[in-house]
C-alpha positions as CSV (number, residue, x, y, z in Angstrom):
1,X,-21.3,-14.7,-17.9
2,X,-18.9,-12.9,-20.4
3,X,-18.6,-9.4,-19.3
4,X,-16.6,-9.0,-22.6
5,X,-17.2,-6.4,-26.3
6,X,-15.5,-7.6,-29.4
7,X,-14.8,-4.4,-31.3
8,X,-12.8,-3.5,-33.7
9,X,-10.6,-6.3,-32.7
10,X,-9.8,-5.3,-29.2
11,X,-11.1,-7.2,-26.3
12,X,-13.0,-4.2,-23.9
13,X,-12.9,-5.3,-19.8
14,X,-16.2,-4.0,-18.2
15,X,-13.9,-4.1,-15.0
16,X,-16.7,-3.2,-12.2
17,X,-20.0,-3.1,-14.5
18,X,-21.5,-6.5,-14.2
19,X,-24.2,-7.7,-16.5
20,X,-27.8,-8.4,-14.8
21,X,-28.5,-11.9,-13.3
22,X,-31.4,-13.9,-11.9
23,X,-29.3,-13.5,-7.9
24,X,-28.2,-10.0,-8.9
25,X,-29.4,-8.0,-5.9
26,X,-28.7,-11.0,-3.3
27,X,-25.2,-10.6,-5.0
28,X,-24.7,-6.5,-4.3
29,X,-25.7,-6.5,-1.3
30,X,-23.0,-8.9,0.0
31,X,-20.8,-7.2,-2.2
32,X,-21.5,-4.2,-0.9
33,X,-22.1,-5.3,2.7
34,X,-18.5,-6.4,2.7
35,X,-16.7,-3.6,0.9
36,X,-19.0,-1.1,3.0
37,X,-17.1,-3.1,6.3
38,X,-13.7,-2.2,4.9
39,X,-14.6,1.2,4.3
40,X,-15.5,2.2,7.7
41,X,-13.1,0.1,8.9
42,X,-10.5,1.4,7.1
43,X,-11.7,5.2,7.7
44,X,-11.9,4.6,11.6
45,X,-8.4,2.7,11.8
46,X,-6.5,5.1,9.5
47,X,-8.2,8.5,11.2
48,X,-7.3,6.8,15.1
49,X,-3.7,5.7,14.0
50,X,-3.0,9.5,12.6
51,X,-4.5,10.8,15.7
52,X,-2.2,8.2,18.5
53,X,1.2,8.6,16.5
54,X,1.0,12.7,16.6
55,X,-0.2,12.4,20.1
56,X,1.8,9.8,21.2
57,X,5.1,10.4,19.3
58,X,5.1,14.7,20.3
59,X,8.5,15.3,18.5
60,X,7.9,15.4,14.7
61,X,10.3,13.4,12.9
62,X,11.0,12.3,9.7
63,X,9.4,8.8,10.2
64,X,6.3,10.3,11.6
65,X,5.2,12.3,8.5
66,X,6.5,9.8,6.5
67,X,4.1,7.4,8.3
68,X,1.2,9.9,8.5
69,X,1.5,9.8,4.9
70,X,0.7,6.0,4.5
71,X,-2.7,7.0,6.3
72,X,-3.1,9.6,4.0
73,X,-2.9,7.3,1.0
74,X,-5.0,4.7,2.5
75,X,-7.8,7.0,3.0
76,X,-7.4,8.4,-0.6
77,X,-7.7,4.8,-1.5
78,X,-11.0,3.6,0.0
79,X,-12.7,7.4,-1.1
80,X,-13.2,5.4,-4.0
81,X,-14.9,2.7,-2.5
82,X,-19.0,4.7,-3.0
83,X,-18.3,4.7,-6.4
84,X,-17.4,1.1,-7.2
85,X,-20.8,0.0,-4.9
86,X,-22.7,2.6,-7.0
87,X,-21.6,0.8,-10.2
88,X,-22.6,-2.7,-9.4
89,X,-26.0,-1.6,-8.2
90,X,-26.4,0.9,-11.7
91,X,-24.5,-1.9,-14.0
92,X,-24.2,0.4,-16.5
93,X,-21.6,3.1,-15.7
94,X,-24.1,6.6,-15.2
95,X,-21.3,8.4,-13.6
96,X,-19.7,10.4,-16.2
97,X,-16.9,10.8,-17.6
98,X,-14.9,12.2,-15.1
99,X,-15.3,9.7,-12.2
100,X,-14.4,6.7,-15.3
101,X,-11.0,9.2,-15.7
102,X,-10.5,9.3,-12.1
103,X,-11.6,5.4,-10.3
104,X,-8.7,3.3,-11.5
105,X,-6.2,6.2,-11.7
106,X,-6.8,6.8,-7.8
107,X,-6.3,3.1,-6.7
108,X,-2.7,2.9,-8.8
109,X,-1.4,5.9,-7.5
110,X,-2.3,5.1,-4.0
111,X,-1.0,1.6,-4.4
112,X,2.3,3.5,-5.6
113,X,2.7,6.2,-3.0
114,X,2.2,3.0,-0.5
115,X,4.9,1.2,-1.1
116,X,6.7,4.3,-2.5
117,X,6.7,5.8,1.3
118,X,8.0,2.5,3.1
119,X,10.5,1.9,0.2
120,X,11.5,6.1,1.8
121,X,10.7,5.3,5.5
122,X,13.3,2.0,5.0
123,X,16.1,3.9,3.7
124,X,15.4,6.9,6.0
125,X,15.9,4.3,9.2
126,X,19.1,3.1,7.9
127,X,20.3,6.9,7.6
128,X,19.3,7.5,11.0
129,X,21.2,4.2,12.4
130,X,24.5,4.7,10.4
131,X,24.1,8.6,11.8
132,X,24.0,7.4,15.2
133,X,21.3,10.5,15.6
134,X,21.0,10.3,19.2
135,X,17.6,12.7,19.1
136,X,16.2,12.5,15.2
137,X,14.7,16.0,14.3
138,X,12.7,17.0,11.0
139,X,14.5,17.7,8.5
140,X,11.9,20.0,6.5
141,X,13.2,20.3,3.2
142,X,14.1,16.9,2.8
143,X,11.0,15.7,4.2
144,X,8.9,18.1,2.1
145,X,10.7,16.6,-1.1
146,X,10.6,13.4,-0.3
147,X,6.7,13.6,-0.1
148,X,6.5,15.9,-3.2
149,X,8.3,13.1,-5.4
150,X,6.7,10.4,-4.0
151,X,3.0,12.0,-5.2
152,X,4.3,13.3,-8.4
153,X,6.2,9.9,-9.4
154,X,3.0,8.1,-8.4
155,X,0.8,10.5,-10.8
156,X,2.7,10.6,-13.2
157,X,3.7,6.6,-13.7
158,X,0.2,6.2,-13.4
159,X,-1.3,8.9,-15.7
160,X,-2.2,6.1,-18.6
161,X,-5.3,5.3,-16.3
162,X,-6.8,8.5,-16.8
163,X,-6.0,9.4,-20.0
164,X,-7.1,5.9,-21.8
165,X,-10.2,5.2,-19.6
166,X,-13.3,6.1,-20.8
167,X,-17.3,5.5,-21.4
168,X,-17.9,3.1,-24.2
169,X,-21.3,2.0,-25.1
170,X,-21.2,-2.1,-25.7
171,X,-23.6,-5.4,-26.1
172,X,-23.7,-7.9,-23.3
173,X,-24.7,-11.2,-24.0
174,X,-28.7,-11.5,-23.6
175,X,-29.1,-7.6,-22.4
176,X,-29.3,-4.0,-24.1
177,X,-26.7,-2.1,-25.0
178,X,-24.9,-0.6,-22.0
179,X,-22.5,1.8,-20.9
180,X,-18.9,0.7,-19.5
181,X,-16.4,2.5,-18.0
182,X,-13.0,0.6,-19.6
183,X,-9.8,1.2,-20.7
184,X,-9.2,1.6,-24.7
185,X,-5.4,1.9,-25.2
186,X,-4.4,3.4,-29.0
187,X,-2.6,0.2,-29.3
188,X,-1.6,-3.4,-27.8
189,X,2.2,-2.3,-27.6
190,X,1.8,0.2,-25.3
191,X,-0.5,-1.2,-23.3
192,X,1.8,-4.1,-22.4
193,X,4.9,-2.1,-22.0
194,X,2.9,0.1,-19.2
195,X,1.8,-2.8,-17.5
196,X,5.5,-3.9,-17.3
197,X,7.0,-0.8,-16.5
198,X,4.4,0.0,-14.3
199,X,5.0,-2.9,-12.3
200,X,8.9,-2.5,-12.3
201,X,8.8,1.0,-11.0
202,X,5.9,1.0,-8.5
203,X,6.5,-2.6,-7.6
204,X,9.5,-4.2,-7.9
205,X,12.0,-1.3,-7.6
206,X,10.5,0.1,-4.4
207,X,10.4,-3.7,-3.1
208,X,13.7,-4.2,-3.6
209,X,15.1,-0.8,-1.9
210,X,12.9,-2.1,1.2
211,X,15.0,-5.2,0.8
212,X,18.2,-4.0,0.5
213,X,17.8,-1.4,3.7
214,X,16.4,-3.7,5.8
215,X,19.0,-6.4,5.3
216,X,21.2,-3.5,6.2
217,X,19.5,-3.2,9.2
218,X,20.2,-6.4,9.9
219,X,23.4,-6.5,9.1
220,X,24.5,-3.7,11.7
221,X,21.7,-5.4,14.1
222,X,23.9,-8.6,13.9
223,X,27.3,-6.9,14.6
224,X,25.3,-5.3,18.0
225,X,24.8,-9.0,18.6
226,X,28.9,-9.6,18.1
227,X,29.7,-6.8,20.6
228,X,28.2,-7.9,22.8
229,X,29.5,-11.3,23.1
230,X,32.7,-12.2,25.2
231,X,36.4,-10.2,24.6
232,X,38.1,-12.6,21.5
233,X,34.1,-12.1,19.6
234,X,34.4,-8.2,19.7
235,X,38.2,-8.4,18.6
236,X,37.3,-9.4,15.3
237,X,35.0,-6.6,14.8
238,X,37.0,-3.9,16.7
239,X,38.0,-2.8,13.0
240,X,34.2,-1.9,12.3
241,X,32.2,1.2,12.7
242,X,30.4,1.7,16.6
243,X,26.6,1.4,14.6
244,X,24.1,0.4,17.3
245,X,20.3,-0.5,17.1
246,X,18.5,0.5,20.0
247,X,15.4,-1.6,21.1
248,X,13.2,1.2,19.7
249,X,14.7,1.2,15.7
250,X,13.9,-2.7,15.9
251,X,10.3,-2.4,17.0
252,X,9.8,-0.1,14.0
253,X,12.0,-2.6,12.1
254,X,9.6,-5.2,13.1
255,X,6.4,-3.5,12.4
256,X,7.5,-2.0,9.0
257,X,8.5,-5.3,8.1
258,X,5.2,-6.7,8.8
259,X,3.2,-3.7,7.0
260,X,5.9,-4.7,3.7
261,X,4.5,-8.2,3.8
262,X,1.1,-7.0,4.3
263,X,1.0,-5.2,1.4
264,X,3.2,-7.4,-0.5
265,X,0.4,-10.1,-0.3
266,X,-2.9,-8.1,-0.4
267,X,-1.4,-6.2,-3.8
268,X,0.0,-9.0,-6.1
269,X,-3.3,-10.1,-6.7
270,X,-4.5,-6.7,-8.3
271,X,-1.3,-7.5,-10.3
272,X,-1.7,-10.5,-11.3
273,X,-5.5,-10.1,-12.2
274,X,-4.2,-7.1,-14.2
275,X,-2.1,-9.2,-16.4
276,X,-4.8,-11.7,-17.1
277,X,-6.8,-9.5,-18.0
278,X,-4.1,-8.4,-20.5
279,X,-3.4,-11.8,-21.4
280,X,-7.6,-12.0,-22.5
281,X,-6.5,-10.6,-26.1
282,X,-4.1,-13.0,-26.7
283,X,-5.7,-16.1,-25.5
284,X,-9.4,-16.0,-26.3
285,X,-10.7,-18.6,-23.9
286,X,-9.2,-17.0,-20.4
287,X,-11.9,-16.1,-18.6
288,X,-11.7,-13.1,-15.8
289,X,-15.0,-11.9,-14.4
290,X,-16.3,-8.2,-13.3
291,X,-17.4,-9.8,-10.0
292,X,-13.6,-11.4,-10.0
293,X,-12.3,-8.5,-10.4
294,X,-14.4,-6.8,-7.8
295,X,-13.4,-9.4,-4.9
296,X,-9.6,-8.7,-6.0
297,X,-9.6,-5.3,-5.5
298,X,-11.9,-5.7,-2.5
299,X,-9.3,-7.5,-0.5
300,X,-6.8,-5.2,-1.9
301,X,-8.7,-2.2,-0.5
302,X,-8.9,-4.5,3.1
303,X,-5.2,-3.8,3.4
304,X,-5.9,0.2,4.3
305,X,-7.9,-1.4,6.9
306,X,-5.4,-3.7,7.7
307,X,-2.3,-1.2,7.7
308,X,-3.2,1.3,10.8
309,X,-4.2,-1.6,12.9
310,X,-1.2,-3.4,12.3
311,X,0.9,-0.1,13.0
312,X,-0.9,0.6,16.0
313,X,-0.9,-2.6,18.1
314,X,2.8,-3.5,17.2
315,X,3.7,-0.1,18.2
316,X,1.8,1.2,20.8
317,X,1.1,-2.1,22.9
318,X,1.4,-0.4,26.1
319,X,-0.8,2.3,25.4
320,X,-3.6,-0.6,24.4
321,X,-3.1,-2.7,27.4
322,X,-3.6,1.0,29.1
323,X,-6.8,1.2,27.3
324,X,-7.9,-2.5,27.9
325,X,-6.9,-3.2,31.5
326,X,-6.1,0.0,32.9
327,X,-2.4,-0.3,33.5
328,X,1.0,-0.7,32.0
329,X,3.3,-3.7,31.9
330,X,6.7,-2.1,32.4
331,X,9.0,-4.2,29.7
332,X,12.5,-5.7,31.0
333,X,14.8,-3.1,29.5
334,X,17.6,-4.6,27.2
335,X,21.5,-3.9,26.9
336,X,22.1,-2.3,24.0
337,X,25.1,-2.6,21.6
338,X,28.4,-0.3,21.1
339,X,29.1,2.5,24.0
340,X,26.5,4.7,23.2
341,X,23.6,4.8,25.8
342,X,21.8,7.3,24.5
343,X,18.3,6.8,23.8
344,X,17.1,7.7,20.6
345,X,14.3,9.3,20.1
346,X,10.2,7.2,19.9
347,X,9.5,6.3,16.4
């Protein structure tokens, strides 16, 4: 069913106001069944992560309230969820204007201060590693900037959302006139150039900084590797700096990475969708769906779910097989690269 006005030339997306059919409530209540899951999912998992790194990890560092702040912006993210399960029940949007202003904007900057923080928490690890900080402290200042821009780059980038959504009354096909809660841009132009830039800066920029400092990482990881390799491999890299990766800096290597990919894949479809919904005022007959739409962003909200559990069982193994079987598994303890034996401080 076409969930589309035509007025005044523009093409109006209901986004999560669905017209009425003949399975309508079977539908919601799967719908909200399923987001319902991820929100307490994600509530639960983000709340017990928060609570095992600052008990766990004692010593505040820069990575740990850089990490603390992913919860934060995951929980931010799903407080958004009662309002998109009130919608599909209502159809028509009865929430005011205020909560149309706010929905959309909340999810973007979320999405932004995300991948904004591990763009920060990847160049912050290859500071620590080419410091050769044998016990990382918290920097406060930095730390307290680092967060401030983070927030106010993500408001601001994404301040369109709440300035150009709005109530709009429309006709749906075969039902009365009802209210929608869309975005009504002054013009095309601008609306096309946002979604670009949007996407470069909150998107592609931070993606490739994470990129970039992690194949850093590897780099120096890889010349720990050389080192450590009989007398005529180390004289060809006796030239280079004494960087070393301890055991600990790649298990956060390894579970960043995996929380990058995570997001990498459970975002580009709110991306995509985006742009095809854009693409609806250019080519007429593309069809994209409120309950599409709704399914996207549902498995985009999964990933706050998704994020804490990952961090937690690649990081804190040991304290689950505590929890699960009662007792520790001591792991074989590695040589590590370059004379410094020194162990760095837990991430």
């Amino acid at each position: 069913m076409d969930n589309n006005s035509h007025l005044q030339n523009f093409t109006y997306f209901s986004f999560f106001s669905e017209a009425q059919h003949s399975d309508h409530v079977a539908t919601t209540v799967v719908e909200t069944l399923a987001i319902t899951a991820v929100f307490l999912v994600s509530v639960v998992a983000n709340v017990a992560a928060a609570a095992l790194v600052t008990w766990e990890r004692r010593l505040l560092v820069n990575k740990i309230v850089l990490t603390l702040n992913l919860f934060v912006a995951d929980l931010l993210f799903v407080s958004m969820i009662p309002l998109i399960v009130a919608v599909r029940w209502t159809v028509s949007w009865q929430l005011g204007y205020t909560a149309c202003h706010t929905l959309l904007y909340v999810i973007c900057v979320s999405g932004c201060v995300t991948i904004t923080t591990l763009a920060s928490i990847s160049v912050e690890r290859v500071q620590a590693i080419l410091r050769l900080q044998a016990v990382p402290t918290l920097n406060s200042r930095m730390v307290t900037a680092t967060l401030l821009f983070i927030w106010a780059f993500s408001a601001l980038t994404s301040i369109p959302l709440s300035l150009f959504f709005t109530v709009m009354e429309v006709d749906f096909p075969e039902q009365e006139r009802l209210h929608i809660c869309t975005l009504k841009w002054p013009d095309r132009t601008g609306e096309i150039v946002w979604n670009v830039a949007f996407a470069a800066l909150c998107f592609l920029l931070p993606g490739l900084i994470i990129v970039v400092s992690y194949g850093k990482i590897l780099q120096i990881a890889k010349r720990c590797r050389v080192r450590l390799r009989p007398r005529d491999s180390q004289r060809a890299v006796r030239d280079s700096p004494e960087y070393h990766v301890s055991r600990q800096d790649m298990k956060l290597f390894r579970t960043l990475l995996v929380l990058v990919l995570s997001f990498l894949i459970m975002w580009s479809p709110i991306f995509i969708i985006t742009f095809l919904i854009l693409a609806r005022n250019f080519l007429v007959h593309l069809d994209v769906s409120s309950t599409m739409f709704f399914w996207v962003v549902t498995f985009t909200l999964a990933n706050s779910a998704l994020n804490p559990i990952l961090y937690s069982v690649c990081q804190f193994k040991s304290v689950w097989r505590r929890f699960c079987c009662g007792s520790v598994v001591a792991p074989l303890r590695k040589r590590r690269c370059g004379s410094h034996q020194t162990q760095r401080g837990h991430p």
